[in-house]
C-alpha positions in Angstrom: 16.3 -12.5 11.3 17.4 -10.0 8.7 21.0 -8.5 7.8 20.3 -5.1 9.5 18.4 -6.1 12.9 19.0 -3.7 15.6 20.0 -1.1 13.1 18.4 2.7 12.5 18.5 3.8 9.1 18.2 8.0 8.3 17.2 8.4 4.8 16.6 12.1 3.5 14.0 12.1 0.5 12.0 9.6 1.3 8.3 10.1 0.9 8.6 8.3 -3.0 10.5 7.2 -5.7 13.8 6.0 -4.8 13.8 6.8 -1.1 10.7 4.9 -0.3 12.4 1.6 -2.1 15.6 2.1 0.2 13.3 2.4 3.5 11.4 -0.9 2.5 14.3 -2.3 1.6 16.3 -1.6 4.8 12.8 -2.2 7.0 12.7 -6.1 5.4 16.1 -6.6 6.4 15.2 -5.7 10.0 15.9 -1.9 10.2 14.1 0.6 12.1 13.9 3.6 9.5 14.0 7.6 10.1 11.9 9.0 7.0 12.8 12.7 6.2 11.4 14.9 3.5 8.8 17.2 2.3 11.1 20.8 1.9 9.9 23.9 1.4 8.3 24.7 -1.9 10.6 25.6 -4.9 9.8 27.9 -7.5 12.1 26.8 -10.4 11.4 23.4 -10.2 8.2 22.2 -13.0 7.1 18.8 -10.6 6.1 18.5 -7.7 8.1 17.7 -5.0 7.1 14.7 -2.4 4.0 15.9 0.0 3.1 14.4 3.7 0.5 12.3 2.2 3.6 10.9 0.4 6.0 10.9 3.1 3.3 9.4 5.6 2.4 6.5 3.2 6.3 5.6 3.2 6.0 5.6 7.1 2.6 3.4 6.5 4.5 1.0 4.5 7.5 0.2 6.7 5.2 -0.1 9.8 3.7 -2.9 8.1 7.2 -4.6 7.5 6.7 -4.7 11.7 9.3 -1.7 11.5 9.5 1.6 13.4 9.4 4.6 11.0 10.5 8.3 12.6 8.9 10.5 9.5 9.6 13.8 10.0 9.1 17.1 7.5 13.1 18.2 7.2 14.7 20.7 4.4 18.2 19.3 4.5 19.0 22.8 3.2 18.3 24.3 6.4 21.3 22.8 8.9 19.0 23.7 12.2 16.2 21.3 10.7 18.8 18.8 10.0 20.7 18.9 13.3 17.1 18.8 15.3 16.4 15.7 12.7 19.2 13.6 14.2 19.0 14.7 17.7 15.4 13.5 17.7 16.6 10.4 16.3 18.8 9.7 18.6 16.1 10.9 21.7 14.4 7.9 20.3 16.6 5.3 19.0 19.3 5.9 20.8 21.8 5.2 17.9 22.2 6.5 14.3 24.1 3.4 12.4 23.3 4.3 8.2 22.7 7.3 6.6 21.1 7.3 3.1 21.9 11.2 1.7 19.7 11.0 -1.3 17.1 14.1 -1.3 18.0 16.0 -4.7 16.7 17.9 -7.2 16.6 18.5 -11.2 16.5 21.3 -13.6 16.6 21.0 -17.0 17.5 24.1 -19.6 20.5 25.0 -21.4 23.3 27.0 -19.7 22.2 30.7 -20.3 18.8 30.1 -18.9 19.9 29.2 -15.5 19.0 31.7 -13.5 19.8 32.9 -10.0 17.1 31.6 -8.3 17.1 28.0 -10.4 21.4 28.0 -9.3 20.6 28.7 -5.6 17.9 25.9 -4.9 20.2 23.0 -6.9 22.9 23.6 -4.8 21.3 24.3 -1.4 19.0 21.1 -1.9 21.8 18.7 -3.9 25.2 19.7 -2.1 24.6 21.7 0.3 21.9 19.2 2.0 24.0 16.1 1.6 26.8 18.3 3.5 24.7 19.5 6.7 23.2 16.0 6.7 26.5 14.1 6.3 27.8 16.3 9.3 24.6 15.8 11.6 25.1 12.2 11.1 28.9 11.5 11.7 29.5 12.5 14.9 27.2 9.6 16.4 28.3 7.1 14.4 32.0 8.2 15.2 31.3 7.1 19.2 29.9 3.9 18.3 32.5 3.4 15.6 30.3 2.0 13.3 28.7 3.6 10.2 27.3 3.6 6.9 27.0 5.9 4.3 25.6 6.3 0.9 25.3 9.5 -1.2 22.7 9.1 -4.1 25.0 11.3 -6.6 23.9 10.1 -10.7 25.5 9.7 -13.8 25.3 13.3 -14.2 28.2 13.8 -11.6 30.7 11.5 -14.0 30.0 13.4 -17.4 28.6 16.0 -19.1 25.1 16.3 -20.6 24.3 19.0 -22.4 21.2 21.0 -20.5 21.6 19.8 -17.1 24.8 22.4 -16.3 23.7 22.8 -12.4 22.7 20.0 -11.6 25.5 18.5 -12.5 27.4 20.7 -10.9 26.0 19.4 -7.7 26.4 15.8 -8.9 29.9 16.0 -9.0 30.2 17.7 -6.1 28.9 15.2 -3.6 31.3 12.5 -4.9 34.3 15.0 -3.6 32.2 15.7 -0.8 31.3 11.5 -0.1 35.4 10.8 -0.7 37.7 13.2 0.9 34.9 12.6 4.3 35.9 9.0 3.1 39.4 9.4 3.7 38.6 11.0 6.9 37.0 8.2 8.9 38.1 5.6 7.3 39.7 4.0 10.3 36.8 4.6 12.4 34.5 1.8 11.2 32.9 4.4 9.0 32.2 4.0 5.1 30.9 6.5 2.6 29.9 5.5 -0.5 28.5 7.0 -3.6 25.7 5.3 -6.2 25.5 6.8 -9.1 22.4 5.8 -11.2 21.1 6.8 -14.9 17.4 8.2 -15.5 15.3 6.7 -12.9 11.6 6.1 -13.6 10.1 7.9 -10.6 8.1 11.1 -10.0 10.8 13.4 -10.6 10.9 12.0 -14.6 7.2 11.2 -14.5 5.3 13.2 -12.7 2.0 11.8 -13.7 1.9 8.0 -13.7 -1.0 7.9 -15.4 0.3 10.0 -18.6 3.0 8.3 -20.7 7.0 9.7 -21.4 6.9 12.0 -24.7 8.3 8.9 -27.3 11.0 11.7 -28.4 12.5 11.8 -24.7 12.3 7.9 -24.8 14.5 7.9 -28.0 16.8 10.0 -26.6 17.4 8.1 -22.9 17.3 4.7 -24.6 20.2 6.2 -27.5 22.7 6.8 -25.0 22.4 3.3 -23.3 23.9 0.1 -24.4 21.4 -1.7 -22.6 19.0 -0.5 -24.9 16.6 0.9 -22.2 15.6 4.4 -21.2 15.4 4.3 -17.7 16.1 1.6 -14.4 13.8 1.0 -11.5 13.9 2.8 -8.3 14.5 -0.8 -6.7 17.6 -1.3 -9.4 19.2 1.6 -7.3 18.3 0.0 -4.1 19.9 -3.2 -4.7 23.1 -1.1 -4.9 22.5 0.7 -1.9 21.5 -2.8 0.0 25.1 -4.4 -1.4 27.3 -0.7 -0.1 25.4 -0.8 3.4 25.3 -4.3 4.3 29.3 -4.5 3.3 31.7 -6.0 6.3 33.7 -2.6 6.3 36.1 -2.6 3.3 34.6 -1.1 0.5 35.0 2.6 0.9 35.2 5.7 -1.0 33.8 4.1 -4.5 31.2 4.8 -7.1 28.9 2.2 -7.7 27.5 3.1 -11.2 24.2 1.7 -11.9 23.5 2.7 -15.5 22.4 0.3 -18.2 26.0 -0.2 -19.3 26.6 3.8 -20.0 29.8 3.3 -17.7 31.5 1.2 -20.4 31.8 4.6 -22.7 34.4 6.2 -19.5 37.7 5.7 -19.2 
């Protein structure tokens, strides 16, 4: 028997890094997952994105947790993809009960070389997607009054850092997003929460596993940590994401930092 029997579990990005650790997670715990990614392709980005080979191994791996797994190819930037997303979920579960909004995107560049193109694909991936999938997803949980929510935002949406202006700028503004909706339902056994990790070793950071970090770039990560450390674990985020979706109903509206102690240099 596992904390989350019964439940289905939407989670947007999905096909690696830290999506695929949430739908394990959630699948040993008894969940029956809905697996969304593989967008369109995006010129100003310089990785890959997730593929179906990626998304369907995800699918592979929670079958074998003796899970369902819904995988479907969605852009959350595109609200008639999203909106067809959840009413085939609910054609075949039936119920929508926790919605992991964590497909996102980086850039990296200083400020005058953002261009148009680079600006228009952070924000309709980052903030855009977590809105049409955060508004897809409420109304079902609002009839069976009973939800759970959790917006993958970063340590880039509490500070500054210098050469990552956009997407930053789409980090902050999920966690305004992910607390006024807060506010919103929270008398309607709904709660919307926010993690917010540091660097995270997956594909988007290391696109090749086989080929090692640059050293320089692992000096700089592991400087600005007081856990002397450059990056967490995709599971280290999941464990966060476990504790906010398994919660009896009364945390809401928070930020759950998970950033090798860089939260100690805020206010």
């Amino acid at each position: 028997m596992g904390s989350l029997d019964g439940k289905v579990a939407l989670i947007t990005g999905a096909a690696r890094g830290q999506g695929r650790a949430h739908a394990l997670a959630l699948a040993s715990e008894g969940a029956d997952i809905v697996a969304w990614d593989v967008p369109q392709p995006m010129s100003s980005l310089t990785y890959a994105l997730g593929t179906q080979e990626d998304l369907d191994l995800t699918a592979k791996l929670v079958t074998e947790k003796g899970r369902r797994c819904l995988s479907r190819s969605v852009d959350v930037s595109d609200a008639s993809q999203v909106n067809s997303g959840v009413e085939h979920t609910l054609e075949e579960f039936g119920r929508l009960d926790i919605a992991l909004a964590n497909a996102g995107i980086v850039t990296v560049g200083p400020f005058i070389t953002i261009t148009d193109e680079s600006w228009d694909e952070m924000l309709a991936t980052n903030l855009t997607g977590v809105f049409t999938t955060l508004r897809a997803v409420v109304p079902p949980m609002l009839e069976q009054r009973w939800g759970r929510i959790v917006v993958t935002a970063s340590m880039g949406g509490r500070m500054g850092i210098k050469g990552q202006s956009a997407y930053n700028a789409t980090k902050w503004g999920v966690i305004g997003l992910a607390k006024s909706l807060a506010l919103e339902v929270a008398n309607d056994g709904i709660t919307v929460n926010v993690v917010c990790p540091c660097t995270v070793r997956t594909p988007m950071v290391q696109p090749d596993p086989d080929t090692d970090v640059p050293e320089e770039i692992v000096r700089q990560l592991t400087r600005g940590n007081p856990i002397a450390r450059p990056w967490i674990e995709a599971e280290d985020v999941t464990r966060a994401v476990m504790y906010l979706v398994q919660d009896p109903g009364v945390l809401t509206g928070t930020i759950m930092e998970v950033s090798l102690g860089s939260s100690a240099r805020m206010p």
